[in-house]
Residue, then its C-alpha position, 0 to 999 in steps of 0.5 A: x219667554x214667548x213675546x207673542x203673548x202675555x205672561x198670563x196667557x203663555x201656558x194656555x196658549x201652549x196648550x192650544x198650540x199643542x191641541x192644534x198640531x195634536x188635531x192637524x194629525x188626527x186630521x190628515x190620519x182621516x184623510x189617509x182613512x178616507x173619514x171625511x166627516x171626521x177630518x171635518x170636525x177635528x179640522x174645525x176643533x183645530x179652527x176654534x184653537x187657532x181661533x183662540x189663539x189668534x184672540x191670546x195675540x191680539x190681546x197681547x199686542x194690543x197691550x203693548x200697544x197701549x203701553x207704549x202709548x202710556x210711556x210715550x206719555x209718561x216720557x211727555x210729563x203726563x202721570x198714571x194717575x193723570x191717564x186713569x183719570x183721563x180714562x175714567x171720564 
């Protein structure tokens, strides 16, 4: 399991990995080719991947950052029931 994202978002962010690496290619073959105006566009579609995934990472450590937050409390006495309602004030 990849601890680096949530379970909901693993296949997607396989994907985008695989898409990156896929483009990171397809860019240094333009080099070779001298294209630079299309090195540029695969180099910023390679961007907007890592960018994604970057998001899919912040997401999962904010997740777990608020889930130690809700054991840490349970471990104090404070219920669920008692945070979400906490939370919805």
């Amino acid at each position: 399991m990849d601890q680096h994202f949530l379970t909901k978002d693993i296949n997607r962010s396989n994907i985008q990995k695989n898409c990156t690496y896929e483009l990171a290619m397809v860019f240094v073959d333009a080099i070779k080719q001298n294209d630079f105006y299309l090195a540029e566009q695969h180099l910023q579609s390679a961007l907007r991947s890592v960018n994604e995934l970057k998001r899919m990472q912040d997401k999962k450590k904010n997740h777990d950052r608020l889930q130690g937050m809700v054991n840490h409390l349970n471990e104090k006495g404070v219920t669920s029931m008692v945070i979400r309602r906490l939370a919805n004030e």
